[in-house]
C-alpha positions as CSV (number, residue, x, y, z in Angstrom):
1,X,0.0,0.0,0.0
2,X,2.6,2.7,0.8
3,X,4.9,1.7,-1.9
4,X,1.6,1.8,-4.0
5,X,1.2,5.5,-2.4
6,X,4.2,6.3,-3.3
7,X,4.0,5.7,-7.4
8,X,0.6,7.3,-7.0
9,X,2.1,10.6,-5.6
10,X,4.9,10.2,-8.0
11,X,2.7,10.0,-11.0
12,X,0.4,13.0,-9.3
13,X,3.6,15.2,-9.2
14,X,4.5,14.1,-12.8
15,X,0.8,15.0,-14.0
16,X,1.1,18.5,-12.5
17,X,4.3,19.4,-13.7
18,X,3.6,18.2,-16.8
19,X,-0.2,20.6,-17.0
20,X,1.7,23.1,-15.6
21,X,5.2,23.6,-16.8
22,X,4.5,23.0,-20.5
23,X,5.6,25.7,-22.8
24,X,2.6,27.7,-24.9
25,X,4.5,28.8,-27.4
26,X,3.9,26.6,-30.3
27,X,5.7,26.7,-33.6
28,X,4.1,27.6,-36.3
29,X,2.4,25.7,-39.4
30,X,2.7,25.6,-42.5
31,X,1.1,28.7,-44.5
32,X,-2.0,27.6,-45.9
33,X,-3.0,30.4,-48.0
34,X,-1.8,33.6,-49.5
35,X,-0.6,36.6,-48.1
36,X,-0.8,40.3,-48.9
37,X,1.0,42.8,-47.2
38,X,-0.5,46.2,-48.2
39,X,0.4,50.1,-47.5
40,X,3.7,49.2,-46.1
41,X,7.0,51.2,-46.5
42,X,8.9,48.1,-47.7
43,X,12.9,47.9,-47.0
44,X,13.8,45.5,-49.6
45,X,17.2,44.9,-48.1
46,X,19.1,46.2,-50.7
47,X,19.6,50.0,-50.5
48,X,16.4,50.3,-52.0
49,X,12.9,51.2,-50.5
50,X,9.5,51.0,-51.6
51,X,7.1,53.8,-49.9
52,X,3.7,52.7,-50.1
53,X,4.0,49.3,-51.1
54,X,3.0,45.4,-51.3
55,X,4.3,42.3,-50.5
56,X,2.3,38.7,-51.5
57,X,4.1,35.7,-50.8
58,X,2.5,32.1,-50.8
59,X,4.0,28.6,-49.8
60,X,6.7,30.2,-48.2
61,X,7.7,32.0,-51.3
62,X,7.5,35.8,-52.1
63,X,5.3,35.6,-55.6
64,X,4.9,39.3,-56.0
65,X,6.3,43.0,-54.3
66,X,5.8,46.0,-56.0
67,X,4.4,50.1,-55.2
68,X,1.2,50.8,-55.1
69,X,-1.9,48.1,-55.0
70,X,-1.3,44.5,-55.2
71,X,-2.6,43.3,-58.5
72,X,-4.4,40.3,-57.5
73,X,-5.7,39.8,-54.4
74,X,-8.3,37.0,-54.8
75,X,-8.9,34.4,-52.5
76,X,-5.3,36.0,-50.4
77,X,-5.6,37.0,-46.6
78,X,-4.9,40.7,-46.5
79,X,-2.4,42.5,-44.0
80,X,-3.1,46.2,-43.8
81,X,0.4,47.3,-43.0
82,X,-0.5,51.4,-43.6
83,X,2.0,53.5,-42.1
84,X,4.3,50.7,-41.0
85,X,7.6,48.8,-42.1
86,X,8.3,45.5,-43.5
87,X,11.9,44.1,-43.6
88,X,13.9,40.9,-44.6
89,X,14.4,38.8,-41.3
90,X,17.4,39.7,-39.6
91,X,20.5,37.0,-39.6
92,X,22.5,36.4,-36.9
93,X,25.9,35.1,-37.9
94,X,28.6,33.2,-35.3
95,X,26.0,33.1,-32.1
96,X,25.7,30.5,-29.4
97,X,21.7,31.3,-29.3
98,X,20.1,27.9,-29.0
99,X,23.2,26.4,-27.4
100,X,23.1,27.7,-24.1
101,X,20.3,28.4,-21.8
102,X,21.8,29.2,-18.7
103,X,25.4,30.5,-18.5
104,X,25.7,29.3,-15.0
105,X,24.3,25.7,-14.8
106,X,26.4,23.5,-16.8
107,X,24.0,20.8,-18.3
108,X,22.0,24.2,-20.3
109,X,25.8,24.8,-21.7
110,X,26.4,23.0,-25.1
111,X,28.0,25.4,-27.2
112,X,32.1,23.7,-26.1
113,X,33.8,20.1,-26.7
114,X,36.3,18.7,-24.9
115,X,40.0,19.0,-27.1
116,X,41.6,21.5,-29.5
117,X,40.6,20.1,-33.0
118,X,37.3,19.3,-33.2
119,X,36.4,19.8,-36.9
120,X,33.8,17.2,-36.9
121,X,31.9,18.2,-34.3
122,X,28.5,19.8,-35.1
123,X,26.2,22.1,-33.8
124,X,23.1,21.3,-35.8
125,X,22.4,18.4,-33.5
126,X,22.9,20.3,-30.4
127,X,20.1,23.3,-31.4
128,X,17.9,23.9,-28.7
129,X,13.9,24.6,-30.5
130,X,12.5,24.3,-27.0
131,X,15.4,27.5,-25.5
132,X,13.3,30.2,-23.6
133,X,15.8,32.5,-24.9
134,X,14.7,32.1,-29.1
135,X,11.4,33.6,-28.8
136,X,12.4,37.0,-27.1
137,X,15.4,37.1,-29.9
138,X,12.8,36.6,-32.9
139,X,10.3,38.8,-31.4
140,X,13.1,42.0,-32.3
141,X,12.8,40.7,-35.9
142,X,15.8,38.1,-36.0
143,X,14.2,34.9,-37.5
144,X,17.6,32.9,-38.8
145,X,20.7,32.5,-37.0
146,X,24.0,30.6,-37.3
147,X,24.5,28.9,-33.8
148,X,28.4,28.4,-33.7
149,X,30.4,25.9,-31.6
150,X,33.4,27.8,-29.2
151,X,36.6,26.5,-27.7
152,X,39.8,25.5,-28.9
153,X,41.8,25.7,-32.1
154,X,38.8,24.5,-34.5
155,X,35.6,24.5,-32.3
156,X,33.8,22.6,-35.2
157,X,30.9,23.1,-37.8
158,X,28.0,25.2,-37.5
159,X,24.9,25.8,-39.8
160,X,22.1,27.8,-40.6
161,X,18.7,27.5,-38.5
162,X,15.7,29.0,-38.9
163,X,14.3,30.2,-35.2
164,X,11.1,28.4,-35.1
165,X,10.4,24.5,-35.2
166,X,9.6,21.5,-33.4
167,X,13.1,20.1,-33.3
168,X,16.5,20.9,-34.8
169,X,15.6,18.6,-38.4
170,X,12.5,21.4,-38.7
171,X,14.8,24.0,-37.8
172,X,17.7,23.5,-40.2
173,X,17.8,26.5,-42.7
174,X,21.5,25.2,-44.3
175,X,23.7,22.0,-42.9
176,X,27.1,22.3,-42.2
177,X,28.0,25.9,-44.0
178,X,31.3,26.1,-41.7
179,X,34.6,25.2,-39.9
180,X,35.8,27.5,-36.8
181,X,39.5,28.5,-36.0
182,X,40.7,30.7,-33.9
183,X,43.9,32.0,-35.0
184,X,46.6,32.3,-32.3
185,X,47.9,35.9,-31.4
186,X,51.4,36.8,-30.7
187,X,50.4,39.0,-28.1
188,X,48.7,38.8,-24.8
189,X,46.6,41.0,-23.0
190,X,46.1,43.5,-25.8
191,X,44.7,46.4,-26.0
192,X,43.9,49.1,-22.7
193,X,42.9,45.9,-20.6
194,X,46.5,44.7,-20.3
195,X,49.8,44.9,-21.8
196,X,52.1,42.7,-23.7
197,X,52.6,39.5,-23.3
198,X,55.8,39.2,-21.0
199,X,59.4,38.0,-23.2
200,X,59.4,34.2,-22.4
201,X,62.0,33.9,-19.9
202,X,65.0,31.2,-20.2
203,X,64.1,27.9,-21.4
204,X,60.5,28.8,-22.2
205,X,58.4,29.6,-25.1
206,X,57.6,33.4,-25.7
207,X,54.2,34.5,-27.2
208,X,55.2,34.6,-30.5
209,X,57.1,31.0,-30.3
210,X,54.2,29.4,-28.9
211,X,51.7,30.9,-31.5
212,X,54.0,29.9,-34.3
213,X,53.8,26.5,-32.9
214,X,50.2,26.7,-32.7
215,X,49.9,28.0,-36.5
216,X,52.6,25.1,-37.5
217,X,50.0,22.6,-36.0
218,X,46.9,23.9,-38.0
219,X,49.2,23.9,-40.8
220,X,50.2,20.2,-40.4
221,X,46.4,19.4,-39.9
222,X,45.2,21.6,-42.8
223,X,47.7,19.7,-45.5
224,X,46.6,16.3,-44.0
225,X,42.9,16.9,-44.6
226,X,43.7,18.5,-48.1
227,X,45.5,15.4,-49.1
228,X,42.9,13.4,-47.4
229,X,40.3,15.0,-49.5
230,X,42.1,14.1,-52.6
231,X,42.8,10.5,-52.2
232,X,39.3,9.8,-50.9
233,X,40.6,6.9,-48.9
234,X,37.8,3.8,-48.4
235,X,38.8,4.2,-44.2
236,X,37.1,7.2,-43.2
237,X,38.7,9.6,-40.8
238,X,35.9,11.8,-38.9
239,X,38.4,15.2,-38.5
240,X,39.6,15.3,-42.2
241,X,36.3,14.2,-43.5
242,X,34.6,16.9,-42.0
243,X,37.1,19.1,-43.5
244,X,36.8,18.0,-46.4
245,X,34.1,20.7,-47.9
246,X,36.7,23.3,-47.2
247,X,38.9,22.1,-50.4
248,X,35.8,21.8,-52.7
249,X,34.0,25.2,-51.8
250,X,31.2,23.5,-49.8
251,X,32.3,25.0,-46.8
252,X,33.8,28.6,-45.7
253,X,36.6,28.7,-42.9
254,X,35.6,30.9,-40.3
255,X,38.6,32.3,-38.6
256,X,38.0,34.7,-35.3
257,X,41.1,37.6,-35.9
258,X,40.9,41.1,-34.3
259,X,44.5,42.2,-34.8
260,X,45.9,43.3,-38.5
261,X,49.0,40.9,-38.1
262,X,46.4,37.9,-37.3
263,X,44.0,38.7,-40.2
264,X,47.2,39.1,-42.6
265,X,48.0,35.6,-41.3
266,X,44.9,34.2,-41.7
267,X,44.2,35.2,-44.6
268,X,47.6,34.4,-46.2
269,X,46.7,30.8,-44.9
270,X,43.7,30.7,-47.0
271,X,45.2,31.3,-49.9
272,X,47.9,29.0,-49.2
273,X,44.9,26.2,-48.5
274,X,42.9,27.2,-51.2
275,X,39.7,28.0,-48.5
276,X,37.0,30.7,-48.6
277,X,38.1,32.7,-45.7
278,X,35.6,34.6,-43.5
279,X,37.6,36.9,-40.6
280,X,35.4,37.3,-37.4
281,X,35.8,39.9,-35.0
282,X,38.3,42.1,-37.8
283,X,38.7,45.1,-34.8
284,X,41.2,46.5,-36.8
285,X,40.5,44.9,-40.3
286,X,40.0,48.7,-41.4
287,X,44.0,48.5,-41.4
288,X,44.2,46.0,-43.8
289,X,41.3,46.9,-46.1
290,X,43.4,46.5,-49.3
291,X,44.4,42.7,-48.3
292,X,40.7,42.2,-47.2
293,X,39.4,43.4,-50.6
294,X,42.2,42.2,-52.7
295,X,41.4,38.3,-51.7
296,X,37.3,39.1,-51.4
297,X,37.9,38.0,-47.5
298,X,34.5,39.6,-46.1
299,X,34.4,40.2,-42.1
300,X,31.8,39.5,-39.4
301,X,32.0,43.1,-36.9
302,X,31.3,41.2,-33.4
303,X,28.8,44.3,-32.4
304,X,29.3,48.0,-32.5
305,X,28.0,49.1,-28.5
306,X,31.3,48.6,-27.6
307,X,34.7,50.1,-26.6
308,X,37.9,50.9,-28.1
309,X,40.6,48.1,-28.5
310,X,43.5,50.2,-27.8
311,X,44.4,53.5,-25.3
312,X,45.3,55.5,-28.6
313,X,42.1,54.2,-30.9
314,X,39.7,57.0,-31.6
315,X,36.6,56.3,-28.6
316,X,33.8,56.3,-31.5
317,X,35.9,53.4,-33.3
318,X,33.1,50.9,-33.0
319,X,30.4,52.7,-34.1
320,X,33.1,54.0,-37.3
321,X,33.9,50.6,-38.1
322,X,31.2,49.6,-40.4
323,X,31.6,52.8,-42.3
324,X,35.1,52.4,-42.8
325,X,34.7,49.0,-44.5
326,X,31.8,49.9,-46.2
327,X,34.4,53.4,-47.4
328,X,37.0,50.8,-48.3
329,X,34.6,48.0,-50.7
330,X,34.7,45.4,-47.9
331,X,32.0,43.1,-47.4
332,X,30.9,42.7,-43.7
333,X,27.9,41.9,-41.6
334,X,27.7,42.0,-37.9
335,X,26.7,40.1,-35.2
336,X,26.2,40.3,-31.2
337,X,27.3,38.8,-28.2
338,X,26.9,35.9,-26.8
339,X,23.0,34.6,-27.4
340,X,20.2,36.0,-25.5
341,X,22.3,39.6,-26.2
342,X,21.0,38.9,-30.3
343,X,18.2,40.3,-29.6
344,X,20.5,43.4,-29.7
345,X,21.4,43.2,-33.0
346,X,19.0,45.7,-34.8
347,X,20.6,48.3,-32.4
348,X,23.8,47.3,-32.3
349,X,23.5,47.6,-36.3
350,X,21.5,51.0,-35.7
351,X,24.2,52.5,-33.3
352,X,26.5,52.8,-36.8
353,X,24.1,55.5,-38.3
354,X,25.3,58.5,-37.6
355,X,28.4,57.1,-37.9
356,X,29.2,57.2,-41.5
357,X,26.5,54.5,-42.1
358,X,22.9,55.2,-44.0
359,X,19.9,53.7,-42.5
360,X,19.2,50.9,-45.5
361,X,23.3,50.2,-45.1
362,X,23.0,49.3,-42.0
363,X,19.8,47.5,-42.5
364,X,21.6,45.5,-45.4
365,X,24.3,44.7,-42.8
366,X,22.3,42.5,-41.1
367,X,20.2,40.9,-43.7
368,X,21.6,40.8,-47.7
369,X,25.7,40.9,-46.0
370,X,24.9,38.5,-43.5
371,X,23.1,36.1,-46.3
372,X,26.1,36.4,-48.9
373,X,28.7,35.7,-46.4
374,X,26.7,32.7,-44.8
375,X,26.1,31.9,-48.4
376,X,21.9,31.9,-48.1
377,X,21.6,34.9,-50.7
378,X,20.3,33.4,-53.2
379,X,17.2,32.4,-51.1
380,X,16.9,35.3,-48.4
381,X,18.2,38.3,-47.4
382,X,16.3,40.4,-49.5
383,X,12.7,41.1,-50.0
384,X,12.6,39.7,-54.2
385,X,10.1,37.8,-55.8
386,X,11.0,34.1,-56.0
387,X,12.9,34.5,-52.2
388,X,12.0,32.8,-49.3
389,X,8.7,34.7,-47.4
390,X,11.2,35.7,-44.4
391,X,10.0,39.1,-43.2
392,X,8.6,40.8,-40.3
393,X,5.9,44.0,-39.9
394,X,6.9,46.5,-37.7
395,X,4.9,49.6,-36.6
396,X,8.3,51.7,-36.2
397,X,11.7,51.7,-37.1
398,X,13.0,48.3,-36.7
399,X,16.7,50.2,-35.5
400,X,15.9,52.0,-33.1
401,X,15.2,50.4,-29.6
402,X,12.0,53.3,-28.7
403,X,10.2,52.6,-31.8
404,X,10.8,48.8,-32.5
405,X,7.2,47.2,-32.3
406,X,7.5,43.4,-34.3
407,X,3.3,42.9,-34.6
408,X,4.0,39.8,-37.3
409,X,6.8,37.5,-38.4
410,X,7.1,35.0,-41.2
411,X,9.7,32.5,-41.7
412,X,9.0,30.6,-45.2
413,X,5.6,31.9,-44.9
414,X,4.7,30.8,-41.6
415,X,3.1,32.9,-39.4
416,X,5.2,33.2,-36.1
417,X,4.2,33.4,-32.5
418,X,6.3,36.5,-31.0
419,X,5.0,35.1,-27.3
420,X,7.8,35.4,-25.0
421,X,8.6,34.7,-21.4
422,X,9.3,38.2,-20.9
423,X,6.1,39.4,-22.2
424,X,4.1,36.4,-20.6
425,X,5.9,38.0,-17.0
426,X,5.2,41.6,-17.8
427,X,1.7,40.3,-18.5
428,X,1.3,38.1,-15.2
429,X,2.7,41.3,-13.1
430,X,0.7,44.2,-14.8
431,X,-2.1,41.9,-13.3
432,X,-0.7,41.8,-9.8
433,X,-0.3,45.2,-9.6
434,X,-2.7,46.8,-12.1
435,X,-0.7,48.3,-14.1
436,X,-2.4,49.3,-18.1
């Protein structure tokens, strides 16, 4: 009887949590129907807007976008969008979102692998659908992302997800788009928040011995895989197959670099390999410009709400720094910080107007750059017939943190719940204490 009590109470407790802790934000289905935009001012994504305009997309692809009044309408739902803005969906490039849920309890933190080279190692399978922290990213408009394994040398592959599905198969946008180095400094402590690294005293390494020897290993590892993929031996080899996309243009080599010496290196090394190289972080790729244009190496910005590398750098540097690539013929995007920080990103890319920047650059920052670079521009990015349906209605300007307002999202059509947990609390409390 009491052991009988017991599993009773058990399964009780089970029910309850189960009624009571179940998530109620769905993801969405399948568009069933047509859909006109109207009266919109439409940010196409390329420089170029449309004042005025429409926007009819139907199983998941845009069929028609023009000024003025939609030319057929029949049997379409209709979205009066007067006096508000549509845009492409925002991409997030090289984020953790969706890999890490809490920062401070271990088992929600899947974005590192144990070991230095760890090209095979994927991030697709470790994608999150059910994080708490998605929905309040895609609610500021940001509807794909590229969640991005960290740690050591090569932290692995990433891919392209779309930030709404039932599971990471649903979610999958494009597999396997990347590999991720971090290229080793010379230096230590750069920058105002410490000095050089110390000369290595007798007997041991100094900085710029130990990152030679670092470089010679990625070298070594590099020419094994490129001879690997040429022989196509029948024994497979997990590292140097998952390399292997690297040598055939399948895959881009995604190399985090903030000083000029280190982005000289890196790319050199690309060329040597015969890899796309993308730089990531690039603080002062505006040094190098003519090598970064030369070799058509573009550059991910790691946010712009940020401060100055070095003592002597000018203190509006990172709000400059889009500008000054844009200026030089440099293709860049940007991204943010970390994940639940993405929802940042329409800011972060605001914060560079004023700063050299116009407002549809900085909006193409974050949708057509980020698609070329990731390689998706052929399918989003922009807001072009034939495109994916990836779009979201604001009521205000979708840069500025006062007047962002996302009332509707699509991703390939689908209409997207912008629920939150932070809205569902704000809700809950505004009852508590009355508050309209």
């Amino acid at each position: 009887m009491k052991k009988k009590f017991i599993l009773g109470f058990g399964g009780l407790m089970l029910t309850t949590v189960l009624a009571f802790g179940q998530a109620t934000i769905m993801p969405a289905k399948p568009q069933a129907g047509p859909i006109v935009i109207t009266g919109a001012t439409i940010h196409v994504g390329n420089g170029k807007v449309i004042n005025n305009g429409y926007i009819a997309f139907d199983k998941g692809k845009i069929t028609a976008i023009g000024e003025g009044s939609a030319p057929n309408t029949a049997g379409a739902t209709i979205v009066n969008a007067s006096g508000k803005q549509v845009y492409p969906g925002f991409i997030c490039p090289v984020t953790s979102l969706g890999l890490v849920e809490f920062e401070s309890i271990r088992a929600t933190d899947d974005e590192t692998e144990t070991g230095e080279m760890n090209p095979h190692v994927r991030s697709l399978i470790a994608f999150n659908t059910d994080s708490k922290v998605i929905p309040t990213v895609r609610s500021n408009g940001v509807l794909l992302a590229q969640p991005t394994p960290q740690g050591g040398v090569i932290s692995g592959q990433s891919s392209i997800m779309m930030l709404d599905g039932w599971n990471w198969e649903d979610a999958a946008y494009k597999t396997d788009i990347a590999v991720h180095l971090t290229w080793p400094v010379t230096r230590v402590g750069r920058g105002r928040r410490g000095g050089f690294g110390a000369p290595g005293a007798a007997g041991q390494e100094s900085p710029a011995e130990r990152a030679q020897k670092a470089i010679d290993g990625i070298t070594s590892l590099f020419s094994e895989a490129k001879a690997y993929a040429q022989a196509k031996p029948s024994v497979t080899n997990a590292r140097l197959a998952a390399m292997s996309g690297l040598f055939n243009g399948t895959k881009k080599l995604f190399v985090i670099a903030d000083g000029a010496k280190e982005i000289i290196q890196a790319v050199n090394f690309g060329k040597q390999m015969g890899v796309q190289v993308v730089i990531v972080g690039g603080k002062e790729s505006y040094l190098v410009t003519d090598v970064l244009k030369d070799n058509s190496v573009p550059v991910i910005i790691r946010e712009t709400q940020a401060l100055p590398d070095k003592d002597e750098d000018d203190v509006y540097l990172p709000y400059k720094l889009p500008h000054l690539l844009q200026e030089a013929g440099v293709l860049y995007g940007l991204t943010g910080t970390g994940f639940w920080r993405q929802r940042n990103l329409p800011f972060e890319a605001g914060q560079a107007v004023g700063y050299g920047l116009s407002k549809e650059q900085a909006v193409s920052m974050i949708t057509l750059n980020n698609a070329k670079i990731l390689g998706i521009d052929k399918t989003t990015g922009t807001l072009e017939t034939g495109k994916d349906a990836n779009l979201f209605i604001s009521a205000g300007d979708a840069l500025d943190m006062v007047t962002l307002d996302v009332e509707n999202a699509y991703i390939q059509g689908k209409s997207i719940s912008l629920d939150n947990l932070h809205k569902q609390l704000y809700k809950r409390y505004s009852e508590k204490y009355g508050v309209k």
